[in-house]
N, CA, C and O atoms as CSV, one atom per row, in Angstrom:
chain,resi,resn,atom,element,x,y,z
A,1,UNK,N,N,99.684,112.171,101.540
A,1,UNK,CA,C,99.902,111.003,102.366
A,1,UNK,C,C,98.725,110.031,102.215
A,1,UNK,O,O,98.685,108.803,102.133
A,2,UNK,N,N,97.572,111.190,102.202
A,2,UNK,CA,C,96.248,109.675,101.915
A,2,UNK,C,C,96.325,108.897,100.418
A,2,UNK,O,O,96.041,107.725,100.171
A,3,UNK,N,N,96.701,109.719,99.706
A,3,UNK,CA,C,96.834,108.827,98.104
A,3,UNK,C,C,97.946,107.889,98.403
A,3,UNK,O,O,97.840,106.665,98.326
A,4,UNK,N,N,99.024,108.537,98.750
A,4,UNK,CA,C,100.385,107.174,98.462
A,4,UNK,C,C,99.713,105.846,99.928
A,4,UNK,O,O,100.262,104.781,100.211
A,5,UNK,N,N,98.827,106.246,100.379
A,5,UNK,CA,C,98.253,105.054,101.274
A,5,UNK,C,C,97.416,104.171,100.907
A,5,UNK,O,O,97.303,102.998,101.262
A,6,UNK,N,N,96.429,105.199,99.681
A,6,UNK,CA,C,95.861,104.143,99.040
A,6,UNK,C,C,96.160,103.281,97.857
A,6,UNK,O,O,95.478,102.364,97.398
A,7,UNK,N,N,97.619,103.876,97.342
A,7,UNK,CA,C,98.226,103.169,96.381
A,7,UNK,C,C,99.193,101.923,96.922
A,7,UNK,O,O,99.304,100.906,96.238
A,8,UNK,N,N,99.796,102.051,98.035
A,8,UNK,CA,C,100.177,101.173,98.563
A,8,UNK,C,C,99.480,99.887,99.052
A,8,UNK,O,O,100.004,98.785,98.887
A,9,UNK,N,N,98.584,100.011,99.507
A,9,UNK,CA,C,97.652,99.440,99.984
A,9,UNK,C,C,97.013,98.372,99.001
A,9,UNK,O,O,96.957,97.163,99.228
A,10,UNK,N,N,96.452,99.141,97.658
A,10,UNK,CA,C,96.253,98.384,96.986
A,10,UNK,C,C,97.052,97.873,96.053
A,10,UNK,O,O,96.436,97.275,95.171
A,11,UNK,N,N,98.542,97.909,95.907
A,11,UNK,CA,C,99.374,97.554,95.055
A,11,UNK,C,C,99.823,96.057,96.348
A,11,UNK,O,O,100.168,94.914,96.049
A,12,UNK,N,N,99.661,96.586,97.581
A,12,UNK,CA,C,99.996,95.165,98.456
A,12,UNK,C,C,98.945,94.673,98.785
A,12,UNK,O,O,98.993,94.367,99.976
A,13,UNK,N,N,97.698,94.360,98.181
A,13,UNK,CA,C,96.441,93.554,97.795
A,13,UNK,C,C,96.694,92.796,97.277
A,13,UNK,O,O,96.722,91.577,97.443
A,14,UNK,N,N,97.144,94.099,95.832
A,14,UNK,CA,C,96.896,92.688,94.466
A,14,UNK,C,C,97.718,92.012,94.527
A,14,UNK,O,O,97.546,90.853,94.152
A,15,UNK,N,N,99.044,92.454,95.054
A,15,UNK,CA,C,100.375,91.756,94.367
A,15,UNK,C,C,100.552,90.657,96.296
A,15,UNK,O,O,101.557,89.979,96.514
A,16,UNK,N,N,100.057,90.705,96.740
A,16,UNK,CA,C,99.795,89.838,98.249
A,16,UNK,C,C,101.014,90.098,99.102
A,16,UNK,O,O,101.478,89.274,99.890
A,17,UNK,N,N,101.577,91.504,98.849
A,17,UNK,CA,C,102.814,91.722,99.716
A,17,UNK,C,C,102.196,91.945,100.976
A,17,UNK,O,O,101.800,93.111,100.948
A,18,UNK,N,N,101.903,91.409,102.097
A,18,UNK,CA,C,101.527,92.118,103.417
A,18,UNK,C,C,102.216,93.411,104.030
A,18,UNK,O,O,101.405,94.199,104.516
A,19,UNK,N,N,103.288,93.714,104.090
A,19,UNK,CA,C,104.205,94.635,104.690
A,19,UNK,C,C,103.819,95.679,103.819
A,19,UNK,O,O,103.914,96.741,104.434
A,20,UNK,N,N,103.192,95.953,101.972
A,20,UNK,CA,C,103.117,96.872,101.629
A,20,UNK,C,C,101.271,97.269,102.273
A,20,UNK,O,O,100.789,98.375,102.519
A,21,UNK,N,N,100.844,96.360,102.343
A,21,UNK,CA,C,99.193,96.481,102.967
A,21,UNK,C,C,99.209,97.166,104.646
A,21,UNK,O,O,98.293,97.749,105.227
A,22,UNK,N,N,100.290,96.917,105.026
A,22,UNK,CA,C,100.267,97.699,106.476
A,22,UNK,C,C,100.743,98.774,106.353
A,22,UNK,O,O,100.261,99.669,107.046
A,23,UNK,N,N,101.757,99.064,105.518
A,23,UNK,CA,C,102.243,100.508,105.326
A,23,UNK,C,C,101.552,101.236,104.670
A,23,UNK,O,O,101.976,102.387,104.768
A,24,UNK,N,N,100.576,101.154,103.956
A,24,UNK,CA,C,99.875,101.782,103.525
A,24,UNK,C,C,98.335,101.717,104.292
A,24,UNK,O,O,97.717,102.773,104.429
A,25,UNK,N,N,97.952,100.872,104.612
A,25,UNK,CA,C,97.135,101.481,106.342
A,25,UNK,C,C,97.683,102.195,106.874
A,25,UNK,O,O,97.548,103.205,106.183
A,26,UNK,N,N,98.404,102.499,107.872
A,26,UNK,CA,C,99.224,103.129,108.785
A,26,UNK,C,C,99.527,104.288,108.171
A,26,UNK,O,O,99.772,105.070,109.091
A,27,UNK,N,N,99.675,104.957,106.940
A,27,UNK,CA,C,99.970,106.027,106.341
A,27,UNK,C,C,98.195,106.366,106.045
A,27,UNK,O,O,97.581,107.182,106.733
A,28,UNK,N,N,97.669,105.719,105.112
A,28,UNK,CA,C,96.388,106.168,105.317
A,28,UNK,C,C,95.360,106.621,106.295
A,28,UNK,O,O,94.317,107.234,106.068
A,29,UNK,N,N,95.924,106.144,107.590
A,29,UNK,CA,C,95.537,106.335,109.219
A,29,UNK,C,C,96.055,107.853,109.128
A,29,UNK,O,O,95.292,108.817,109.193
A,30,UNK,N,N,97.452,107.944,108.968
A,30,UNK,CA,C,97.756,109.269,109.577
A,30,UNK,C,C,97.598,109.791,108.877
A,30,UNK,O,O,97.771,110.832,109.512
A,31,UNK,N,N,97.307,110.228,107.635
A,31,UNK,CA,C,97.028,110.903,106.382
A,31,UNK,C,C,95.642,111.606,107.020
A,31,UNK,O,O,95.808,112.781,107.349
A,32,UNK,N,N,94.415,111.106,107.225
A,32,UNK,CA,C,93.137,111.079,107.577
A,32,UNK,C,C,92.743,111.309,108.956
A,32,UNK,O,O,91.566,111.343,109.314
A,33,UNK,N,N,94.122,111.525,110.022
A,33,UNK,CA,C,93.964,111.925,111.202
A,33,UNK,C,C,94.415,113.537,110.711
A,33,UNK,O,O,93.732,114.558,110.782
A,34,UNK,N,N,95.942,113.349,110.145
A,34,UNK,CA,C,96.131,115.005,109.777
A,34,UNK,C,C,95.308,115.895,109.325
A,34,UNK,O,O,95.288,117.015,109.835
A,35,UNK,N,N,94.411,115.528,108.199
A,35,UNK,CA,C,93.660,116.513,107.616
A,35,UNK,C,C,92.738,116.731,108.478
A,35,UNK,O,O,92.548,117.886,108.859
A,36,UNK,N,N,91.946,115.639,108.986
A,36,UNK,CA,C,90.862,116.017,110.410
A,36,UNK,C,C,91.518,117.615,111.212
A,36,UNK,O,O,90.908,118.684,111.228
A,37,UNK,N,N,92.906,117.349,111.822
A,37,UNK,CA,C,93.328,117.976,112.419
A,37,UNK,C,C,93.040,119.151,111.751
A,37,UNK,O,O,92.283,120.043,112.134
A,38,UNK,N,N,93.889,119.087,110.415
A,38,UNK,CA,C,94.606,120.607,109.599
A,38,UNK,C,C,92.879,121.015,109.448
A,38,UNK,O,O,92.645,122.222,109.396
A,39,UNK,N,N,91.978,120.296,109.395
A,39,UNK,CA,C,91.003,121.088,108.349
A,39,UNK,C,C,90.269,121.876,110.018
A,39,UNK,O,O,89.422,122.741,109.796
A,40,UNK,N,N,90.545,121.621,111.396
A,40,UNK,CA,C,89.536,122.192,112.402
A,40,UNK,C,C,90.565,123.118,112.818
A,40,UNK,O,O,90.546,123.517,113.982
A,41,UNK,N,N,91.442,123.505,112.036
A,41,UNK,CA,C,92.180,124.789,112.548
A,41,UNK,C,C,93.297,124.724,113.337
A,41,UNK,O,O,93.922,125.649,113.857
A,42,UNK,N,N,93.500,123.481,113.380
A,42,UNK,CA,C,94.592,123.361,114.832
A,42,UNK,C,C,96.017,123.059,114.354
A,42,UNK,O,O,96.308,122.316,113.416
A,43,UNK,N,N,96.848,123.731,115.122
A,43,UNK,CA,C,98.256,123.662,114.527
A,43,UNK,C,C,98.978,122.240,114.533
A,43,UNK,O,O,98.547,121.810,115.603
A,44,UNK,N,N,99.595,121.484,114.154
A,44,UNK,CA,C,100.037,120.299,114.089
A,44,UNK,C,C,101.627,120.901,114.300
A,44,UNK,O,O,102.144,121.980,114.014
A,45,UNK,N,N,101.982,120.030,114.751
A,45,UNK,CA,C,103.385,119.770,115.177
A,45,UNK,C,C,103.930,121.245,115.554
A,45,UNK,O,O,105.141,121.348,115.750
A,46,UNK,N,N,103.332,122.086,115.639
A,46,UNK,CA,C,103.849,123.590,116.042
A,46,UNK,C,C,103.769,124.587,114.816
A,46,UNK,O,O,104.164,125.753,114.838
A,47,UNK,N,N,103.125,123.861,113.626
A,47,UNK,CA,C,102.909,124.329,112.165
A,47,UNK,C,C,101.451,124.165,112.120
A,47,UNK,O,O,100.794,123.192,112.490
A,48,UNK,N,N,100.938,125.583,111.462
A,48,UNK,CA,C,99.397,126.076,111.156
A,48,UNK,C,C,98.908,125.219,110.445
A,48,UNK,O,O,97.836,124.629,110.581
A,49,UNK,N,N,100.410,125.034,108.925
A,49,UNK,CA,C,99.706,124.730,107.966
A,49,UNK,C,C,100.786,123.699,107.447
A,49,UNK,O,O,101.970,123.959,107.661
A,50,UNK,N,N,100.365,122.290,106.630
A,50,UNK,CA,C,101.523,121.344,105.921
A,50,UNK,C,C,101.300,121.626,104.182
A,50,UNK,O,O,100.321,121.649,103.437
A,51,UNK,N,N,102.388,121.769,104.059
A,51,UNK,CA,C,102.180,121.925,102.254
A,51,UNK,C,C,102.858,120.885,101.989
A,51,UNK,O,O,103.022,120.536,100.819
Protein backbone atom coordinates (compact mmCIF):
# COMPACT_ATOMS: atom_id res chain seq x y z
CA UNK A 1 0.00 0.00 0.00
CA UNK A 2 2.98 2.41 0.77
CA UNK A 3 4.60 1.84 -2.78
CA UNK A 4 1.31 2.06 -4.92
CA UNK A 5 1.05 5.54 -2.73
CA UNK A 6 4.13 6.60 -3.72
CA UNK A 7 3.64 5.80 -7.29
CA UNK A 8 0.51 7.45 -7.44
CA UNK A 9 1.44 10.34 -5.95
CA UNK A 10 4.14 10.93 -8.05
CA UNK A 11 2.64 9.93 -11.36
CA UNK A 12 -0.19 12.78 -10.14
CA UNK A 13 2.79 15.35 -9.70
CA UNK A 14 4.23 14.98 -12.83
CA UNK A 15 1.37 14.46 -14.96
CA UNK A 16 -0.72 17.49 -12.59
CA UNK A 17 -3.70 15.11 -12.05
CA UNK A 18 -4.76 16.32 -8.45
CA UNK A 19 -7.27 13.46 -7.61
CA UNK A 20 -4.28 11.02 -8.42
CA UNK A 21 -1.98 13.23 -5.74
CA UNK A 22 -4.70 12.76 -3.03
CA UNK A 23 -5.18 9.21 -3.56
CA UNK A 24 -2.05 8.46 -3.25
CA UNK A 25 -1.54 10.57 0.04
CA UNK A 26 -4.39 9.04 1.66
CA UNK A 27 -3.12 5.50 0.75
CA UNK A 28 0.36 6.43 1.72
CA UNK A 29 -1.21 7.73 5.16
CA UNK A 30 -2.74 4.41 5.71
CA UNK A 31 -0.06 2.33 4.36
CA UNK A 32 2.38 3.98 7.17
CA UNK A 33 -0.26 3.97 9.92
CA UNK A 34 -0.70 0.03 9.20
CA UNK A 35 2.76 -0.99 9.40
CA UNK A 36 3.30 1.31 12.61
CA UNK A 37 0.46 -0.77 13.86
CA UNK A 38 1.47 -4.38 12.30
CA UNK A 39 5.15 -3.80 13.26
CA UNK A 40 4.13 -3.05 17.52
CA UNK A 41 2.33 -6.29 17.56
CA UNK A 42 -1.15 -5.29 17.52
CA UNK A 43 -3.85 -7.02 15.71
CA UNK A 44 -5.53 -4.86 13.03
CA UNK A 45 -8.91 -5.34 12.05
CA UNK A 46 -9.21 -8.63 14.21
CA UNK A 47 -6.09 -10.04 12.03
CA UNK A 48 -2.43 -10.55 13.70
CA UNK A 49 -1.03 -10.40 10.52
CA UNK A 50 -1.80 -8.69 6.59
CA UNK A 51 -0.10 -10.51 3.76
Amino acid sequence: MIILGLVLLVVGWLTGISILTTIGVILLVVGVILAMLGATGRAIGGRAHWY
